[in-house]
Backbone as a chain_set.jsonl record, in Angstrom:
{"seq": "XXXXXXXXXXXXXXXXXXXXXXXXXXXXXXXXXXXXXXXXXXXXXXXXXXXXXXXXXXXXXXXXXXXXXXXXXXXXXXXXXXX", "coords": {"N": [[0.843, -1.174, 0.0], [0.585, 1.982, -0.912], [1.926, 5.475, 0.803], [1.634, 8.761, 2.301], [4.382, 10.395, 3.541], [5.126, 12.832, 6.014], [7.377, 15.546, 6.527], [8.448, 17.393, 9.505], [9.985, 20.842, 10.421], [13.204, 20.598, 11.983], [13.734, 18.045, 11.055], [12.191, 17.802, 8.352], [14.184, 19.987, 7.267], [16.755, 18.345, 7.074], [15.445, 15.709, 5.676], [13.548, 16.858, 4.129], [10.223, 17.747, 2.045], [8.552, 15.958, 2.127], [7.803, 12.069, 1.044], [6.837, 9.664, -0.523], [6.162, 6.486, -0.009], [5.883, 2.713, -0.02], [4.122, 0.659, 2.035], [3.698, -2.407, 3.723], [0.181, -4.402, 4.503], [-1.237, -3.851, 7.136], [0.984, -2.339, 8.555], [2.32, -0.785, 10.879], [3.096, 2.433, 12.647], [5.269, 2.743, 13.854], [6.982, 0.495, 12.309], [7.069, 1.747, 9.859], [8.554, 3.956, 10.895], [10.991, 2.164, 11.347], [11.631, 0.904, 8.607], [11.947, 3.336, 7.305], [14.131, 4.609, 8.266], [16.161, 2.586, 7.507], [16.456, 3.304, 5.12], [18.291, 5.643, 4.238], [21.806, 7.045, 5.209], [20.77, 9.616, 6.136], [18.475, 9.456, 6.942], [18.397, 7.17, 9.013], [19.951, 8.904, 10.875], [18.211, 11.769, 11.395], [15.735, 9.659, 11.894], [16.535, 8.179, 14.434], [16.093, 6.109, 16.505], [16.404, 7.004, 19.431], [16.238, 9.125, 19.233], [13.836, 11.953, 20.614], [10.697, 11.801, 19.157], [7.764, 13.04, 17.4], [4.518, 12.142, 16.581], [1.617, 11.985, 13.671], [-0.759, 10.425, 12.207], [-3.255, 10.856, 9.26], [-3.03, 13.836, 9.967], [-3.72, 13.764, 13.073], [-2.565, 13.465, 16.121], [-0.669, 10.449, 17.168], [0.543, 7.496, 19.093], [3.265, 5.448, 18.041], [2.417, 3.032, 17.755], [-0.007, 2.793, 16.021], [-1.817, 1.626, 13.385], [-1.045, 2.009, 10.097], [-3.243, 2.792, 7.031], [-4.144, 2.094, 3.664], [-3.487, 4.49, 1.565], [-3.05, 7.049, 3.523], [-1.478, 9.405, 5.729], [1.529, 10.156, 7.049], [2.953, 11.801, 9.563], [5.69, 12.899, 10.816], [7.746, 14.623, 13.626], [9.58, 16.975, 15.508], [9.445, 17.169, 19.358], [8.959, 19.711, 19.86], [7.853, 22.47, 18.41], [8.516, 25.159, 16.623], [6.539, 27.899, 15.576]], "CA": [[0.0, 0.0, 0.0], [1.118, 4.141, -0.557], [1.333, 6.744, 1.971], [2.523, 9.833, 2.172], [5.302, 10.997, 4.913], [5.219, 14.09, 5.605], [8.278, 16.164, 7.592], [8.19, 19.035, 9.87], [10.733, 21.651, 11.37], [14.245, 20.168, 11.762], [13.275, 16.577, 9.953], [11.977, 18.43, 7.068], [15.337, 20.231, 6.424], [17.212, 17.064, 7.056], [14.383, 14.935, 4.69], [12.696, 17.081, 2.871], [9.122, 18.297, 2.735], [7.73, 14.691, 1.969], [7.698, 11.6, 0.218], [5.731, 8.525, -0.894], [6.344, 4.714, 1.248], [4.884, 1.774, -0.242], [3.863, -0.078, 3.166], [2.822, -3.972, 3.983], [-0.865, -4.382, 5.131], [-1.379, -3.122, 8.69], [2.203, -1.89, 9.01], [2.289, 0.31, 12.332], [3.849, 3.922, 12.346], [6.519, 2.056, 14.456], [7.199, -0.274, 11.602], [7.296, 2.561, 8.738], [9.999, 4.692, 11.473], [11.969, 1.477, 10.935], [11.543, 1.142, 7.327], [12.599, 4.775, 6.708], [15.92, 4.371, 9.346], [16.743, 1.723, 6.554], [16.619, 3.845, 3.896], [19.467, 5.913, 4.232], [21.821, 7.605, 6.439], [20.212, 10.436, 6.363], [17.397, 9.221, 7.285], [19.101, 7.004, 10.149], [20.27, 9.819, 11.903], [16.834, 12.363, 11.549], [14.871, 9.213, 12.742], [16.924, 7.485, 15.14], [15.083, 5.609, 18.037], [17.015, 7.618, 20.979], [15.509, 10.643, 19.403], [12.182, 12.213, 20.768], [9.409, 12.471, 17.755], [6.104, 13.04, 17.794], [3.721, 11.552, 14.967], [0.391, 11.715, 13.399], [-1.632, 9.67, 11.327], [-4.254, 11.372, 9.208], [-3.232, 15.034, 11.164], [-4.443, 13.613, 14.091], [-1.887, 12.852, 17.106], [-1.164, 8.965, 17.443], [1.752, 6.893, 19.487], [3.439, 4.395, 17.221], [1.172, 1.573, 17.776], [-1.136, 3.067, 15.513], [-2.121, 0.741, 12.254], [-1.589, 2.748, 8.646], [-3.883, 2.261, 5.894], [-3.852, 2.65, 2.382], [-3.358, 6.454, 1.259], [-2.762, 7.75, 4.571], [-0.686, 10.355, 5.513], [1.965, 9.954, 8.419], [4.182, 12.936, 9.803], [6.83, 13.366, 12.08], [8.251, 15.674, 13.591], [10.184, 17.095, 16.8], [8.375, 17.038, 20.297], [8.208, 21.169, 20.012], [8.092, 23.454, 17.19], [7.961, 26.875, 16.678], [5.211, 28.442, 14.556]], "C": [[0.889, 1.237, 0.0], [0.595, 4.695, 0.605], [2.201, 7.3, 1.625], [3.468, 10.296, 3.71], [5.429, 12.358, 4.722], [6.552, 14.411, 7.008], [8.499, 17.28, 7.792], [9.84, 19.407, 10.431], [12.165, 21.129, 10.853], [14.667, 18.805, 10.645], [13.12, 17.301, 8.542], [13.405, 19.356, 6.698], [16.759, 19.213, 6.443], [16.559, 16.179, 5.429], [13.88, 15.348, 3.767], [11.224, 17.274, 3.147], [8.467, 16.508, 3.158], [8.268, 13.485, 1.142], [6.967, 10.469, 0.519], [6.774, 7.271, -0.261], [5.457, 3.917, 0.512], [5.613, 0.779, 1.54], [3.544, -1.869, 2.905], [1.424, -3.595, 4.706], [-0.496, -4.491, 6.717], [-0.019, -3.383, 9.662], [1.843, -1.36, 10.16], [3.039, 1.763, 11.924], [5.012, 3.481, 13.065], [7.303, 1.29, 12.847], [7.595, 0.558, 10.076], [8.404, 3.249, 9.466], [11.239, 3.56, 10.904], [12.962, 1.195, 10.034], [12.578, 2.495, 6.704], [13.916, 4.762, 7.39], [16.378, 3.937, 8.25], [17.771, 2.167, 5.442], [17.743, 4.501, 3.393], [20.411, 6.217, 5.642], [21.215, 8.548, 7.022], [19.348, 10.556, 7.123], [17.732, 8.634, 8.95], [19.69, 8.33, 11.494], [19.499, 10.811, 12.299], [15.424, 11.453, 12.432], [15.272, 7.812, 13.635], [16.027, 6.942, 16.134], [15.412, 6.514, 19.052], [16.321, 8.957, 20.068], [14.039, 10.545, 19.46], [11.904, 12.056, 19.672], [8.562, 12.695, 17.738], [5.887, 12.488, 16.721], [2.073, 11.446, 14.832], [0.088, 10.869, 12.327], [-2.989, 10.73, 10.92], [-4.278, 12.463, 9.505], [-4.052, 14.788, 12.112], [-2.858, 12.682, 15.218], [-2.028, 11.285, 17.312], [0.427, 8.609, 17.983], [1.981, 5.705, 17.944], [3.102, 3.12, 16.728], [0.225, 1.974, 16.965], [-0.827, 2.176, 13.938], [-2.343, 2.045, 11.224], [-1.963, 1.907, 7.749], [-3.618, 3.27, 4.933], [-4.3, 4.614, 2.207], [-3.178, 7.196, 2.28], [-1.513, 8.607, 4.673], [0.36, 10.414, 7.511], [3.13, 11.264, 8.393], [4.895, 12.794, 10.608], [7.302, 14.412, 12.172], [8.935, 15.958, 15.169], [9.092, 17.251, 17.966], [8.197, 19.045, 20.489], [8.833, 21.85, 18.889], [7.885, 24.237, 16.922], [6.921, 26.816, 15.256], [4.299, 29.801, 14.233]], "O": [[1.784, 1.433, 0.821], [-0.474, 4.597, 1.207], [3.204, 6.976, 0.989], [2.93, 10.449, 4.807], [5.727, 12.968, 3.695], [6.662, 13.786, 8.062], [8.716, 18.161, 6.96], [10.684, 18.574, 10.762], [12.437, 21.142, 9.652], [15.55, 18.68, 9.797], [14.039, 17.272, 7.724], [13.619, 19.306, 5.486], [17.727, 19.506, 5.741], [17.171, 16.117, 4.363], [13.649, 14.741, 2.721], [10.824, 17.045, 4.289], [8.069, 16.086, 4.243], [9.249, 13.778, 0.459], [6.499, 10.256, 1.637], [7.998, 7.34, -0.15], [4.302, 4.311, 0.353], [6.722, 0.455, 1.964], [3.179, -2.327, 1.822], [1.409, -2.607, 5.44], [0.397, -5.142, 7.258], [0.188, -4.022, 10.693], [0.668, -1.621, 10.415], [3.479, 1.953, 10.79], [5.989, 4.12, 12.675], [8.319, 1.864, 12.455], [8.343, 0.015, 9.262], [9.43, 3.261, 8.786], [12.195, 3.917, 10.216], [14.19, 1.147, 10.107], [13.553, 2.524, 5.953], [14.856, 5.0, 6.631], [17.124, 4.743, 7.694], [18.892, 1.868, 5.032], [18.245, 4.156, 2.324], [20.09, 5.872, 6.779], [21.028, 8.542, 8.238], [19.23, 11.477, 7.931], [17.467, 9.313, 9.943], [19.686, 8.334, 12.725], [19.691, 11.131, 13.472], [14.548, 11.923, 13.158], [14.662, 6.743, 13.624], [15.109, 7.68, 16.493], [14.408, 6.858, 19.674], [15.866, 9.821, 20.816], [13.245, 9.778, 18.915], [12.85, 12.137, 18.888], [8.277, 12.301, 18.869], [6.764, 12.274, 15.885], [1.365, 10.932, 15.698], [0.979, 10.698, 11.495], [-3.656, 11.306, 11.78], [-5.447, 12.85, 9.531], [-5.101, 15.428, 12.182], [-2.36, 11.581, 14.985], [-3.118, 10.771, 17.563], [1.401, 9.202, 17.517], [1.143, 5.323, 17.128], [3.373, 2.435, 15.741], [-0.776, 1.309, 17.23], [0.308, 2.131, 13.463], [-3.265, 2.858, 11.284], [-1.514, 0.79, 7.496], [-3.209, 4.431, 4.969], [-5.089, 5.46, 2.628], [-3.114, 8.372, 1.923], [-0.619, 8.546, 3.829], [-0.065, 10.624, 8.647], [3.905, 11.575, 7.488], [4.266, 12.295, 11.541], [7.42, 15.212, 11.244], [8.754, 15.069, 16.001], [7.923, 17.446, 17.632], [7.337, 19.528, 21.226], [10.009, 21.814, 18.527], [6.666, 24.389, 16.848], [6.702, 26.009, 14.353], [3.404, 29.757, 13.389]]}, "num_chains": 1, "name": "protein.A"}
Protein backbone atom coordinates (compact mmCIF):
# COMPACT_ATOMS: atom_id res chain seq x y z
CA UNK A 1 0.00 0.00 0.00
CA UNK A 2 1.12 4.14 -0.56
CA UNK A 3 1.33 6.74 1.97
CA UNK A 4 2.52 9.83 2.17
CA UNK A 5 5.30 11.00 4.91
CA UNK A 6 5.22 14.09 5.60
CA UNK A 7 8.28 16.16 7.59
CA UNK A 8 8.19 19.04 9.87
CA UNK A 9 10.73 21.65 11.37
CA UNK A 10 14.25 20.17 11.76
CA UNK A 11 13.28 16.58 9.95
CA UNK A 12 11.98 18.43 7.07
CA UNK A 13 15.34 20.23 6.42
CA UNK A 14 17.21 17.06 7.06
CA UNK A 15 14.38 14.93 4.69
CA UNK A 16 12.70 17.08 2.87
CA UNK A 17 9.12 18.30 2.73
CA UNK A 18 7.73 14.69 1.97
CA UNK A 19 7.70 11.60 0.22
CA UNK A 20 5.73 8.52 -0.89
CA UNK A 21 6.34 4.71 1.25
CA UNK A 22 4.88 1.77 -0.24
CA UNK A 23 3.86 -0.08 3.17
CA UNK A 24 2.82 -3.97 3.98
CA UNK A 25 -0.86 -4.38 5.13
CA UNK A 26 -1.38 -3.12 8.69
CA UNK A 27 2.20 -1.89 9.01
CA UNK A 28 2.29 0.31 12.33
CA UNK A 29 3.85 3.92 12.35
CA UNK A 30 6.52 2.06 14.46
CA UNK A 31 7.20 -0.27 11.60
CA UNK A 32 7.30 2.56 8.74
CA UNK A 33 10.00 4.69 11.47
CA UNK A 34 11.97 1.48 10.94
CA UNK A 35 11.54 1.14 7.33
CA UNK A 36 12.60 4.78 6.71
CA UNK A 37 15.92 4.37 9.35
CA UNK A 38 16.74 1.72 6.55
CA UNK A 39 16.62 3.84 3.90
CA UNK A 40 19.47 5.91 4.23
CA UNK A 41 21.82 7.61 6.44
CA UNK A 42 20.21 10.44 6.36
CA UNK A 43 17.40 9.22 7.29
CA UNK A 44 19.10 7.00 10.15
CA UNK A 45 20.27 9.82 11.90
CA UNK A 46 16.83 12.36 11.55
CA UNK A 47 14.87 9.21 12.74
CA UNK A 48 16.92 7.48 15.14
CA UNK A 49 15.08 5.61 18.04
CA UNK A 50 17.02 7.62 20.98
CA UNK A 51 15.51 10.64 19.40
CA UNK A 52 12.18 12.21 20.77
CA UNK A 53 9.41 12.47 17.76
CA UNK A 54 6.10 13.04 17.79
CA UNK A 55 3.72 11.55 14.97
CA UNK A 56 0.39 11.72 13.40
CA UNK A 57 -1.63 9.67 11.33
CA UNK A 58 -4.25 11.37 9.21
CA UNK A 59 -3.23 15.03 11.16
CA UNK A 60 -4.44 13.61 14.09
CA UNK A 61 -1.89 12.85 17.11
CA UNK A 62 -1.16 8.97 17.44
CA UNK A 63 1.75 6.89 19.49
CA UNK A 64 3.44 4.40 17.22
CA UNK A 65 1.17 1.57 17.78
CA UNK A 66 -1.14 3.07 15.51
CA UNK A 67 -2.12 0.74 12.25
CA UNK A 68 -1.59 2.75 8.65
CA UNK A 69 -3.88 2.26 5.89
CA UNK A 70 -3.85 2.65 2.38
CA UNK A 71 -3.36 6.45 1.26
CA UNK A 72 -2.76 7.75 4.57
CA UNK A 73 -0.69 10.36 5.51
CA UNK A 74 1.96 9.95 8.42
CA UNK A 75 4.18 12.94 9.80
CA UNK A 76 6.83 13.37 12.08
CA UNK A 77 8.25 15.67 13.59
CA UNK A 78 10.18 17.09 16.80
CA UNK A 79 8.37 17.04 20.30
CA UNK A 80 8.21 21.17 20.01
CA UNK A 81 8.09 23.45 17.19
CA UNK A 82 7.96 26.87 16.68
CA UNK A 83 5.21 28.44 14.56
Amino acid sequence: MSIQVRYFASLREALGPSEQVDLTAQATVSDLRSLLIERSPRHAAALARGKALRCALNQVLCDESAVVGEGAEVAFFPPVTGG
